[in-house]
N, C-alpha and C positions, 0 to 999 in steps of 0.2 A: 504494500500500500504506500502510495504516495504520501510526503510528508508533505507536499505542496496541497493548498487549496485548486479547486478545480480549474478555475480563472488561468491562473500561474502553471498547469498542468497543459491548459491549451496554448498556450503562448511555449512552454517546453518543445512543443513537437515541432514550431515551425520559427527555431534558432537560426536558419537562413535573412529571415528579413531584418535581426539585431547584426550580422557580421560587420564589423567594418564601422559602426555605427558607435554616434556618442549619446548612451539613451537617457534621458530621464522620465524615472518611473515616479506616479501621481494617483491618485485615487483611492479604492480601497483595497489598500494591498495591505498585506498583514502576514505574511510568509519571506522565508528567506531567499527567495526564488532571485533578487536582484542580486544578489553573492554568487550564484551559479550562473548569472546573467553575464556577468561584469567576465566572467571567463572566455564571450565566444564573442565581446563587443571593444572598442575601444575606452570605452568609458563610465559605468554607471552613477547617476546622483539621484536621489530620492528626496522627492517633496510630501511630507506629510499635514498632515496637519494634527495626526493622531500620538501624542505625547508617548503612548505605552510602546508604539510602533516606532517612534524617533529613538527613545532607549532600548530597545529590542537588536535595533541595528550597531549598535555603542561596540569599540572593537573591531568592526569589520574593515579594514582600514581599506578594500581594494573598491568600495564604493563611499562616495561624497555622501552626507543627507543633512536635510534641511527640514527644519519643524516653521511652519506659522501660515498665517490666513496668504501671504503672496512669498512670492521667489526674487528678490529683491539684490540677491549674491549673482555673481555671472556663472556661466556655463557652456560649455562648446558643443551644447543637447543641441543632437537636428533629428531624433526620430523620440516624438513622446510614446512612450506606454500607461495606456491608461486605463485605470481598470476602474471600471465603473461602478461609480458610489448607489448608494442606495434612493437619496435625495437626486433627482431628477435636476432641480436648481444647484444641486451643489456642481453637476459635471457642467451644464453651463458654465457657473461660476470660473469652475476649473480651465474649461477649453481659451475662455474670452482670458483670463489672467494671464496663461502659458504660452497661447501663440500671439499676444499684445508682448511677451517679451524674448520668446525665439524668431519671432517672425515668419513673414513669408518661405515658400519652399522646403518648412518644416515638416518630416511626416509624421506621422501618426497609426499606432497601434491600441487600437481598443478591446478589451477583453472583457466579461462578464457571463455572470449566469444570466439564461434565457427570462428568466421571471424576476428579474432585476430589472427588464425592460429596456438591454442593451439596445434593442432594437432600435431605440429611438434615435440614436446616432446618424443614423442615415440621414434626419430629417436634422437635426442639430450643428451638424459639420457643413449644411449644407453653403451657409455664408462664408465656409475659410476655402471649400473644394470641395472634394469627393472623398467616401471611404465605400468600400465595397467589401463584401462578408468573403472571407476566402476558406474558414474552415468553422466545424461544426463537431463537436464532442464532450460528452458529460454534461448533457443540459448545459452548454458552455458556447458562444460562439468568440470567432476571433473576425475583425476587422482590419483592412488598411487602409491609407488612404493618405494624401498629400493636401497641406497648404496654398492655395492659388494665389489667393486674394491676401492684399495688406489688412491684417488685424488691427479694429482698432484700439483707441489707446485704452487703457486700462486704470478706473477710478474706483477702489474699495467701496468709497461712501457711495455710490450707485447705489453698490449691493445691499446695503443695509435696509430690511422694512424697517419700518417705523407705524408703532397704532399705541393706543390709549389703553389702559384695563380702568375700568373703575374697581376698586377693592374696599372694600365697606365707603368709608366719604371719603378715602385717597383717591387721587386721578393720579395715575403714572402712567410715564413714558416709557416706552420699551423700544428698542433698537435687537435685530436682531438680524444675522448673518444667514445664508443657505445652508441646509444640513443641522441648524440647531435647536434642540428639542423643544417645543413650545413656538416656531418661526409664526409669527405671525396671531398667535391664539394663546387665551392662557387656559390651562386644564386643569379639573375638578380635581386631582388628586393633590395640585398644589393649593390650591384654593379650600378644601378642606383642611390641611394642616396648617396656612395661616389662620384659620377659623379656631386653630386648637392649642395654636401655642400660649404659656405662659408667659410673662415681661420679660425677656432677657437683660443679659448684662451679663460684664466681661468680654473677654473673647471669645468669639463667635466663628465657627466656621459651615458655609453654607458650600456643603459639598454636592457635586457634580452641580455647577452655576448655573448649566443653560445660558439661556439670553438673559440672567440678574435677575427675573422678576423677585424671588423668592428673600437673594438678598437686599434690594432697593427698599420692600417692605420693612424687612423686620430693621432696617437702618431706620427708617422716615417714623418706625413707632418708638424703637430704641435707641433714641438719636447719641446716647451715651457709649454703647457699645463698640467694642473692638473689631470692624468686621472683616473678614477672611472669607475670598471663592476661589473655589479653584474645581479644576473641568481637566478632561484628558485632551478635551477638542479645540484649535485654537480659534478656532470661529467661536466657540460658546464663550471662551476667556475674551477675546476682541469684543464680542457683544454684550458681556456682563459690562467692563470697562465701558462702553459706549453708552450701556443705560444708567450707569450709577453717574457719568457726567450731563447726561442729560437730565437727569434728577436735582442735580446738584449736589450730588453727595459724594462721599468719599470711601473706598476701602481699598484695601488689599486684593488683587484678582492677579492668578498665576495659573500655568498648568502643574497640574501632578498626576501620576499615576497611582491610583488609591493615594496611598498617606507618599507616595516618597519624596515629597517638598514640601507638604504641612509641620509646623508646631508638633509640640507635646504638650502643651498646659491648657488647649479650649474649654472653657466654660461649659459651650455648649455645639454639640453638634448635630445642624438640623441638614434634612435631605430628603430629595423627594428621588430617589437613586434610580439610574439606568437599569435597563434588564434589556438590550437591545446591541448586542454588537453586528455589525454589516446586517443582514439580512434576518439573521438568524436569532436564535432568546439566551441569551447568557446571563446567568449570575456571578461568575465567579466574584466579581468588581465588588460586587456590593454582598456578596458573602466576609470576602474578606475586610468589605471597610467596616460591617458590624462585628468581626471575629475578631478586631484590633480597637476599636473604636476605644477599649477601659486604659489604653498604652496611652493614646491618645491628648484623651481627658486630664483636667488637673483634679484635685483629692472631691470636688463635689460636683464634676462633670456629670454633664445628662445628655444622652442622647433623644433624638427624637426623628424619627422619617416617617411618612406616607408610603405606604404600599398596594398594590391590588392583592385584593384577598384573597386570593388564591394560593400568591405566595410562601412560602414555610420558610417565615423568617423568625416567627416566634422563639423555635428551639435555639436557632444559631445565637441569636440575645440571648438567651437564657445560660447556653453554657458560657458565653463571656460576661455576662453582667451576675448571674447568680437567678436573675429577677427579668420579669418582662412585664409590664404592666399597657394594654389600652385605648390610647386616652378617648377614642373615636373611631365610630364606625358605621360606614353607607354598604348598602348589598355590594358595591363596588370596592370600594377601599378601607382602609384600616389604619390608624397614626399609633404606631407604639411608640412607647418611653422606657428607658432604664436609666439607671442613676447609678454611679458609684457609691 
C-alpha cells in the first residue's frame, strides 16, 4: 500500500511531465510525495498555507517551503502542481495568486479526487489557457495545461469577504479569507457556546480562530483579558488578525499546530474545534488539544469547547481532566467544561 494519498499516487505515474522542470507544489497536499518529486525534477518548493504540513516538511533540505496566505519569496517555478483544495474559492484564490506571480507561459498540473470537484478546473483555468485531463485512476484525475494569457495583478484585500453578525446587541465585523471555517456565515455551534460562556479573565486562548468571530467576542465582552488565537491555516490567522483590526481590538493571532506555539499558563481555553481535514472527518487535532489541554492551563485553568453531539469527547476530558461537566445542550450540539 501506498504511503502517498491518492492525489500524489496519480501524479506518481506520470513523473515525465515534472523532468526537467522547476515545480512548485500548492494546494492540499499533505504527503511527502514532493521529497520523491524533487528527485526526477530540477527543483521543488512548497507553498502551504497548512502550519502542520509546513513542519511536516522541516528537514527535508532537497525541497524549499513556504507557509502563508501569498508567495511573496522568488522562485524559478514554471510548472505548478496543484492539488486541489476542498474550498472551490480557495483554488481560485490559489491559481489568481500563483500565476499573478510566475507569470505567463507557466504550466500547470492539477491533481484531485473526483468528488472534490476537480472537475471544475477546466472551466476555472479557462482565463490563464487551457488544461486538459490526461489520466484517470483511484477516483483521482490528473490535468495539464499551460499559461496563455498575462495574469492579473494580485491584491489579498480583494479576497477578503466582509459581513456583519449581530450577537446579542454586538454588531461585528468579520473579514474572512477562502477556505476558512465560518467564510462568510457565522454557525450555531459557535453561537451557542458564546450563549454559554462564563466572564472571563486572564489569559485567554481561543483555539482553532477561524475568521476571529469567536475571539472578537469574548475581547469586546472581556475587554480586560489577555487574548491569544491561533489556527493551523494561514488564511484563518490573516482573517482573525483582519477582524480583530477591524473591531478595533487587539490580541495575539499566530499559527500552531495543536499547542506547539501556544503558552502554558491560559486561564482559559475556549474552542469551537475542527473535525475536518481535506475532504475527509479527522479528530486527531482536537483529540489531542483536549488530551493536553491540563499541560496547558495554569493551577485554575478551565476549558470549554462546543461540539456536535455525536462526538465522544466526553471520555477523552474525563481521562485528562478527572471531571467533565455540560454546560449546554441542542439535539445538535453540546458545550463541555472541565477545570483543573
Amino acid at each position: 500500500m501506498s504511503a502517498y494519498i491518492a492525489p500524489s499516487q496519480i501524479a506518481q505515474r506520470q513523473l515525465a511531465y515534472f523532468e526537467g522542470k522547476h515545480v512548485l507544489v500548492a494546494g492540499e497536499s499533505e504527503d511527502l510525495f514532493p521529497v520523491e518529486l524533487a528527485k526526477h525534477c530540477e527543483s521543488v518548493s512548497v507553498f502551504t498555507s497548512n502550519y502542520s504540513y509546513y513542519r511536516q516538511l522541516d528537514g527535508y533540505n532537497s525541497i524549499q517551503r513556504f507557509y502563508g496566505t501569498e508567495l511573496t519569496q522568488e522562485t524559478k517555478a514554471n510548472l505548478v502542481l496543484l492539488y486541489w483544495p476542498k474550498a472551490k474559492a480557495e483554488a481560485e484564490y490559489l491559481l489568481a495568486m500563483i500565476f499573478a506571480k510566475l507569470g505567463k507561459d507557466t504550466e500547470i498540473v492539477v491533481v484531485g479526487e473526483n468528488r472534490s470537484g476537480v472537475k471544475s478546473i477546466e472551466k476555472m483555468f479557462s482565463p490563464y489557457g487551457k488544461v486538459v485531463k490526461y489520466d484517470s485512476a483511484r477516483r483521482c484525475s490528473f490535468y495539464w495545461g499551460q499559461c496563455f494569457e498575462q495574469p492579473a495583478k494580485f491584491d489579498l484585500q480583494d479576497w477578503f469577504k466582509t459581513y456583519s453578525v449581530n450577537i446579542g446587541d454586538q454588531n461585528l465585523t468579520v473579514k474572512s479569507l477562502p477556505g476558512v471555517f465560518s467564510h462568510g456565515e457565522f454557525d450555531v455551534g459557535s453561537q451557542l457556546l458564546l450563549d454559554s460562556l462564563p466572564s472571563l479573565s486572564g489569559k485567554v486562548l481561543d483555539f482553532g480562530c477561524g475568521a476571529g468571530v469567536l475571539g472578537a467576542v469574548m475581547l469586546s465582552r472581556n475587554p480586560d483579558v489577555e487574548l491569544e488565537m491561533c489556527d493551523i491555516s494561514a488564511f484563518a490567522v490573516a482573517s482573525s488578525q483582519a477582524t480583530l483590526e477591524a473591531n478595533g481590538l487587539q490580541g495575539k493571532v499566530f499559527a500552531s499546530d495543536v499547542y506547539s506555539d501556544t503558552s502554558k499558563d491560559y486561564r482559559f481555553i475556549i474552542s469551537n474545534p475542527p473535525f475536518h481535514s481535506g475532504l475527509d472527518t479527522s479528530y486527531s487535532a482536537t483529540e489531542t488539544l483536549l488530551a493536553k489541554a491540563p499541560s496547558q492551563l495554569n493551577k485554575k485553568g478551565e476549558l470549554i469547547i462546543v461540539a456536535n453531539s455525536f462526538l465522544k469527547y466526553t471520555p477523552i476530558i474525563e481521562r485528562a481532566f478527572g471531571k467533565c461537566s455540560t454546560l449546554n445542550k441542542t439535539t445538535k450540539f453540546a458545550i463541555y467544561h472541565a477545570n483543573k
